[in-house]
TINU-540216 format. One record per atom (N, C-alpha, C): x, y, z. Coordinates in steps of 0.2 Angstrom, whole numbers, padded with zeros to 4 digits, always signed. Each point is the difference from the previous one (the first is absolute). Example, Ala and Ser with C-alpha at 12.3 -4.5 7.8 and 13.67 -1.06 7.14 Angstrom:
! residues 2
+0066-0028+0039;-0004+0006+0000;+0004+0006+0000;-0002+0005-0004;+0004+0006+0001;-0004+0005+0003;
This chain:
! residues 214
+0389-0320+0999;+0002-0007-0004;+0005+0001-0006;+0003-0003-0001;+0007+0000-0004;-0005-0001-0006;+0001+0005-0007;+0000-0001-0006;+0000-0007-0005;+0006-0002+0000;+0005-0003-0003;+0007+0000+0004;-0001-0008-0001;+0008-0002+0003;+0004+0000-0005;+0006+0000+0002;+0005-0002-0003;+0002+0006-0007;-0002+0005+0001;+0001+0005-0006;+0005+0007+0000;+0002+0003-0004;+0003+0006+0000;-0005+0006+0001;-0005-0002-0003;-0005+0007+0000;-0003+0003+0005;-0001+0006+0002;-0002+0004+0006;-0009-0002-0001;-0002-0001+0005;-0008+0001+0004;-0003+0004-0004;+0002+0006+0000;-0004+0008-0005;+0000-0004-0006;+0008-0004-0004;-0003-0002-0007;-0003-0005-0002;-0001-0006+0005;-0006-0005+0000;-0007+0002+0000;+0001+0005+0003;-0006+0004+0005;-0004+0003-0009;+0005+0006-0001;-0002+0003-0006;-0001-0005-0008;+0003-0006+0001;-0002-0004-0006;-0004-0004+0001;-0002+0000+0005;-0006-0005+0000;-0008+0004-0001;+0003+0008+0004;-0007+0004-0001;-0001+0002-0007;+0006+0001-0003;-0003+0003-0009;-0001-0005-0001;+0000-0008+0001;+0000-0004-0003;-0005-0008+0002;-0006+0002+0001;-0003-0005+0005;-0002-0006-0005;-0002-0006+0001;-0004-0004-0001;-0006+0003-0004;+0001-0001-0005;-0008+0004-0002;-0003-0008-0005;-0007+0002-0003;-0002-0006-0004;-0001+0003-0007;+0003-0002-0005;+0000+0000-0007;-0006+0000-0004;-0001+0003-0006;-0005+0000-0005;+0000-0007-0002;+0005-0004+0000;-0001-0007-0002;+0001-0003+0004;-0002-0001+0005;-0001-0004+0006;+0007-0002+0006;+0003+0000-0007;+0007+0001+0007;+0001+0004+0005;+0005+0000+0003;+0002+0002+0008;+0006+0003-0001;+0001+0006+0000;+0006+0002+0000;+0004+0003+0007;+0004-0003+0002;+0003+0000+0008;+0005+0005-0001;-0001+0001+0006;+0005+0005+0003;+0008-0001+0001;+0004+0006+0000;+0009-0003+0000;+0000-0007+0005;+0000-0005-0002;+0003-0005+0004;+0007-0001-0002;+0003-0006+0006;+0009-0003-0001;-0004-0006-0002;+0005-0003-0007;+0001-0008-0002;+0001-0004+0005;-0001-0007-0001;+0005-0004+0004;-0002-0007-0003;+0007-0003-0001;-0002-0008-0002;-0002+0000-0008;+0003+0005-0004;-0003+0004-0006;+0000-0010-0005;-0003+0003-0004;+0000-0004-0008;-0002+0001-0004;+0002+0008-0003;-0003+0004-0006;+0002-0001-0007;+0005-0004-0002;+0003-0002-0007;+0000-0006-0001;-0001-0005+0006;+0001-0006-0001;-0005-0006+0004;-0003-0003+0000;-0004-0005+0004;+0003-0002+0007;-0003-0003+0006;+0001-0001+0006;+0002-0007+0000;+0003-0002+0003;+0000-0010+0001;-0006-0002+0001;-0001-0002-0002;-0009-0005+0001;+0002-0003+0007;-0007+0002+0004;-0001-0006+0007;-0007-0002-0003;+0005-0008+0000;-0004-0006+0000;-0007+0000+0004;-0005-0002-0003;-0002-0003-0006;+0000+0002-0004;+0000+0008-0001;+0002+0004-0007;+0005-0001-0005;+0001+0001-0007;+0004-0006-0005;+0003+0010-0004;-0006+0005+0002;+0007+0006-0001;+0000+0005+0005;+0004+0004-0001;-0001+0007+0007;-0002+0002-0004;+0001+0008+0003;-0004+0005+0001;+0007+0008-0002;-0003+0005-0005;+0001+0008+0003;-0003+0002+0007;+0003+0003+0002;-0003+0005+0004;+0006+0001+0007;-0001-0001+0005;+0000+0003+0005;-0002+0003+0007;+0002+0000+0007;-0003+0004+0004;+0000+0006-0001;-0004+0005+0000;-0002+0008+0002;+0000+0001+0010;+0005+0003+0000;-0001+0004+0008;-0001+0005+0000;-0003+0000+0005;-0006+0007+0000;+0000+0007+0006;+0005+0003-0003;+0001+0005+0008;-0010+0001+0003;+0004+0000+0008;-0006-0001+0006;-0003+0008-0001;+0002+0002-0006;-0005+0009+0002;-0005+0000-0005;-0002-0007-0005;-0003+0001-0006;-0005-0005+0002;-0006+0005-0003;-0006-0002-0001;+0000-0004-0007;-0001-0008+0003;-0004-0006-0002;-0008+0000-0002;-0004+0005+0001;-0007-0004+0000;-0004+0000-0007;+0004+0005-0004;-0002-0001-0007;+0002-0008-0003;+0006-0001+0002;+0003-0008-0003;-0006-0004+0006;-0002+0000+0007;-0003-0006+0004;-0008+0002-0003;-0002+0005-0002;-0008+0000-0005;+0002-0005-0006;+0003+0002-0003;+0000-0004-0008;+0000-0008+0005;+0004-0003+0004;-0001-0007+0002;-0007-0001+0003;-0002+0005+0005;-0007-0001+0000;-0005-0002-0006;+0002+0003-0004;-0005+0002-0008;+0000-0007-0003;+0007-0004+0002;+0001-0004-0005;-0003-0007+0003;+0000+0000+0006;-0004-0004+0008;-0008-0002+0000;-0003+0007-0002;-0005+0000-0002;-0004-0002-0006;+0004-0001-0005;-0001-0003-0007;+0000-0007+0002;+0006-0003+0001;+0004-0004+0002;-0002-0005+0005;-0002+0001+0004;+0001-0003+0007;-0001+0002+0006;-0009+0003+0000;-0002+0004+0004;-0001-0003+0007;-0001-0006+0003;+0001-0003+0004;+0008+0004+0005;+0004+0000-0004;+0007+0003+0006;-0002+0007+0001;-0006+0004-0003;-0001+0006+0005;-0005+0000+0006;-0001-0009-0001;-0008-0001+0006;+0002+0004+0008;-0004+0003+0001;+0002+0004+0007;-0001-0004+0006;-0003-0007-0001;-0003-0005+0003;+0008-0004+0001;+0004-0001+0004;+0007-0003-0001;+0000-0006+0000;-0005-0004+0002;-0002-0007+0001;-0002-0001-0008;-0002+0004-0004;-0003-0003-0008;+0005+0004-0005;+0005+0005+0005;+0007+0003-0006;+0005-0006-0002;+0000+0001-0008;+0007-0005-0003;+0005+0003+0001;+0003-0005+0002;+0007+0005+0001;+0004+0002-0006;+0002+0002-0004;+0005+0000-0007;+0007+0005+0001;+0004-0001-0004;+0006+0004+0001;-0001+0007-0003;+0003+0006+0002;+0000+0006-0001;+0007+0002-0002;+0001+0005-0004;+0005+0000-0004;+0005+0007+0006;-0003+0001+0004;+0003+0005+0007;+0004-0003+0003;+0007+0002+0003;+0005-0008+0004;+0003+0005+0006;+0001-0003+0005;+0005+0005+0004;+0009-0001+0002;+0000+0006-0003;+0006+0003+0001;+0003-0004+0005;+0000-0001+0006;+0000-0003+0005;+0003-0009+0001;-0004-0001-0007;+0003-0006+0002;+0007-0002-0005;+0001+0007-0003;+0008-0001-0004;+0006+0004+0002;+0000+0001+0007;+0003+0003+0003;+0009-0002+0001;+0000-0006-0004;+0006-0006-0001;+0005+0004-0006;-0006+0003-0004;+0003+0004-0006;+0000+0006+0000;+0005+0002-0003;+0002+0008+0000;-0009+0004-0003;-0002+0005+0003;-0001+0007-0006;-0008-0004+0004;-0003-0003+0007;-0005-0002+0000;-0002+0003+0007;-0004+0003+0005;-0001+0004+0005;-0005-0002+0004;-0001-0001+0008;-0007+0000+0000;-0007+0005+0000;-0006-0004+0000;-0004+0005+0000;-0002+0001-0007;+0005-0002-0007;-0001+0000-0006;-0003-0004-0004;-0004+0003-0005;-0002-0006-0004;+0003+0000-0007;+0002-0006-0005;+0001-0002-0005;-0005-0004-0005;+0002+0000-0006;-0002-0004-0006;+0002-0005-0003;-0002-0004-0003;+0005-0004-0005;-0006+0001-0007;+0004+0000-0004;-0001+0004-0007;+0000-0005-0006;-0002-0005-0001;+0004-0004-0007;-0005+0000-0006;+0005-0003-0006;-0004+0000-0006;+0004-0005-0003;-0005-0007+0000;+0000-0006-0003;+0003+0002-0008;-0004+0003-0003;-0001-0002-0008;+0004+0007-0004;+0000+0003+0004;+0003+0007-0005;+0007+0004+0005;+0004+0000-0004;+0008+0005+0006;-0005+0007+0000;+0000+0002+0005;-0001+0008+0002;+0006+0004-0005;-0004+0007-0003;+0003+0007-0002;+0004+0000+0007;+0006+0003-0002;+0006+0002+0006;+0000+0007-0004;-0001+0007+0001;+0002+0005-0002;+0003+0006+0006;+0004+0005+0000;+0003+0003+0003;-0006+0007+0000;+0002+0006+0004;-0004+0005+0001;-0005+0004-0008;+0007-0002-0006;-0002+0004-0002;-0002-0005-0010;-0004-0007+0005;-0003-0004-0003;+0002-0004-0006;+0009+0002+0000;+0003-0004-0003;+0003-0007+0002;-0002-0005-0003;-0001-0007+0000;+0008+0000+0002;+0000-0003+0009;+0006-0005+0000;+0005-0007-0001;+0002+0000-0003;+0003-0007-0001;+0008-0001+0004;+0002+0005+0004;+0006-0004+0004;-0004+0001+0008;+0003-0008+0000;-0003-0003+0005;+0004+0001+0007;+0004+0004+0000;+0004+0003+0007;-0003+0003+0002;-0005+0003-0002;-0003+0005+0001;-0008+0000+0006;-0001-0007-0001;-0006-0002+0003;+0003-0005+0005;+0001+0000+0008;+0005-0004+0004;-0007+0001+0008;+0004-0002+0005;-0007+0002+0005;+0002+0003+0003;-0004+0004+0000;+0001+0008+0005;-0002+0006-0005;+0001-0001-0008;-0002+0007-0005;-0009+0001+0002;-0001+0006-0001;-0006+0002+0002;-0004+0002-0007;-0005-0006+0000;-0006+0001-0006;-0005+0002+0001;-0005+0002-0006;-0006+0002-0001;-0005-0004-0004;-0003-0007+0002;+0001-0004-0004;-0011-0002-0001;-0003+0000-0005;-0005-0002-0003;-0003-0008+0002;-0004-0002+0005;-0003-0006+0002;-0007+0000-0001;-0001-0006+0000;-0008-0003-0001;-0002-0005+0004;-0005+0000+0003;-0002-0006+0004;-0006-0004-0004;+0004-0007+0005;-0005-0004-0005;-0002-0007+0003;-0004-0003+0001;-0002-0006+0004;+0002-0007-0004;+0004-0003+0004;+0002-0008-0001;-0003-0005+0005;+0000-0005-0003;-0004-0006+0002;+0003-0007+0001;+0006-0002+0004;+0002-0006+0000;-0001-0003+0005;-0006-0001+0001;-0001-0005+0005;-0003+0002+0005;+0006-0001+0005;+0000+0001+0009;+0004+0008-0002;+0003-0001-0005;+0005+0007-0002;-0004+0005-0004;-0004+0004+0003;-0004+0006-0003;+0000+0007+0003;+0001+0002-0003;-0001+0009+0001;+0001+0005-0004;+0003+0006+0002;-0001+0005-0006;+0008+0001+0000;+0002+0003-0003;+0008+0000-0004;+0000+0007-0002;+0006+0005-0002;-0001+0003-0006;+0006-0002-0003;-0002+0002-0010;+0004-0001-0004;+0005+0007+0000;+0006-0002-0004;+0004+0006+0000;-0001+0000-0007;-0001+0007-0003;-0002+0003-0007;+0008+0002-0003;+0002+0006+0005;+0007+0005-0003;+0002+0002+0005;+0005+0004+0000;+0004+0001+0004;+0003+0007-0002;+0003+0003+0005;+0003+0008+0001;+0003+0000+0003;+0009+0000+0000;+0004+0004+0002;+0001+0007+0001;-0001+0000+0007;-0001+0009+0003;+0005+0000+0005;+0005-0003+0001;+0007+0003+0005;+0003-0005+0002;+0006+0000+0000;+0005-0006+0005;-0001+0004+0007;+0004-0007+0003;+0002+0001+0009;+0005-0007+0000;+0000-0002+0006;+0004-0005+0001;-0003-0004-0003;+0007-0005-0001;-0002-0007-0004;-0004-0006+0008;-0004-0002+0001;-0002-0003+0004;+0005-0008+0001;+0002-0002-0005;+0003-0007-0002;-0004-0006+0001;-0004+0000+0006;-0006-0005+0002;+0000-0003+0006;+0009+0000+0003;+0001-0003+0006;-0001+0004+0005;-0001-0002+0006;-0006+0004+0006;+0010+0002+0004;+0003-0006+0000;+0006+0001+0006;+0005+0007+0001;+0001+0001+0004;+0003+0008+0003;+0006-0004-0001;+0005+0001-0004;+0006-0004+0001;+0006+0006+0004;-0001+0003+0003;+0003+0004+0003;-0001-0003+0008;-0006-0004+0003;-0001-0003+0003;+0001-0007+0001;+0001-0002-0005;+0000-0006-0001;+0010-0005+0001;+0004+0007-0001;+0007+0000-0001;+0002+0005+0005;-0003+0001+0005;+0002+0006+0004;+0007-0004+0005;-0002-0005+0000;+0005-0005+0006;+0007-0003-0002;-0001+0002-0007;+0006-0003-0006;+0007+0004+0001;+0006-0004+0001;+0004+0007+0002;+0007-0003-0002;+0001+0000-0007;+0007-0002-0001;+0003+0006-0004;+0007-0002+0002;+0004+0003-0005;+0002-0001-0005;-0002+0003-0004;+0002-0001-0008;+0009-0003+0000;+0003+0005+0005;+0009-0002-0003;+0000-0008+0003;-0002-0003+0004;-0001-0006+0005;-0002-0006-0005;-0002+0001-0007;-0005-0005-0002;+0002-0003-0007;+0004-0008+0001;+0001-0001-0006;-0002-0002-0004;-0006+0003-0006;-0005-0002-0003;+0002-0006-0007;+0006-0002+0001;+0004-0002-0007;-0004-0009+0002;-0004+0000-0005;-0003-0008+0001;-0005+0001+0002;-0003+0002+0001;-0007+0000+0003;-0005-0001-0004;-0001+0000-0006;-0005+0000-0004;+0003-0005-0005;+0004-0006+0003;+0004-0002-0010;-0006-0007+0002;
């Protein structure tokens, strides 16, 4: 099964960052995840509001190479299920809630760059506070070129159960963030344009572009 799409890094070195680096659970409750790729980031500034919301959102997708172990982050959603809203782990499926889980598949964003099947993703946000952005060696960054989709974090989440309604499940929030290696820039769009322009066949000395844009 293919690691991660869309990257510069070899298998050995997904392989070996993921294993020094697993999912584990925090002294303070947090969740600190394994090297994932960004995507659709919004770490220094707020997200557009989707109505009926009146603000966005920090945070972001985490995608999750297919060779890491999840079950530390899917216990803490159980944990939080069970406090929460013990009905959605009824084993009876006729009396199970159904509620949202904060797990998505890789599969259904395969339109966009750096996404694989067979893979699972996160989405990460924090309403009220911007997430700590720091680099390896914990110094605070503030230039924003530097967080784009495709750099690869180490970043501190929380789960936490919301209640809107028909709209209920468990979430996690995004705490901070760790830059630990570039790769490719993802850009976000899925299209091969190498494919897309295969059939295209002018001569540049042939074509007089004088006007075309007035």
């Amino acid at each position: 099964m293919t690691l991660m799409a869309d990257t510069d890094m070899t298998d050995e070195w997904i392989e070996k960052a993921v294993k020094a680096n697993p999912f584990r659970l925090l002294d303070s409750g947090n969740i600190l995840t394994c090297p994932v790729r960004g995507s659709f980031l919004n770490l220094f500034e707020r997200s557009r509001p989707i109505p009926p919301a009146t603000e966005g959102s920090y945070g972001g997708n985490l995608i999750i190479p297919t060779c890491a172990d999840i079950s530390v982050a899917e216990q803490a959603v159980v944990r939080v299920l069970k406090e929460s809203c013990p009905d959605a782990l009824n084993p009876d499926p006729k009396k199970r809630i159904k509620v949202k889980t904060p797990f998505k598949d890789q599969g259904d964003m395969l339109k966009y760059d750096g996404y694989v099947e067979g893979g699972k993703f996160l989405t990460a946000t924090s309403r009220k506070n911007r997430p700590t952005v720091v680099d390896r060696h914990q110094a605070i960054i503030t230039d924003e070129t530097r967080i784009y989709p495709g750099v690869w974090l180490v970043c501190t989440i929380r789960p936490f159960w919301y209640d809107k309604g028909v709209n209920k499940g468990v979430s996690f929030g995004l705490q901070s963030v760790m830059v630990v290696a570039e790769d490719r820039n993802l850009g976000g769009g899925g299209e091969d344009v190498s494919k897309a322009f295969a059939g295209v066949k002018i001569d540049a000395g042939d074509v007089d572009t004088s006007g075309l844009f007035d």
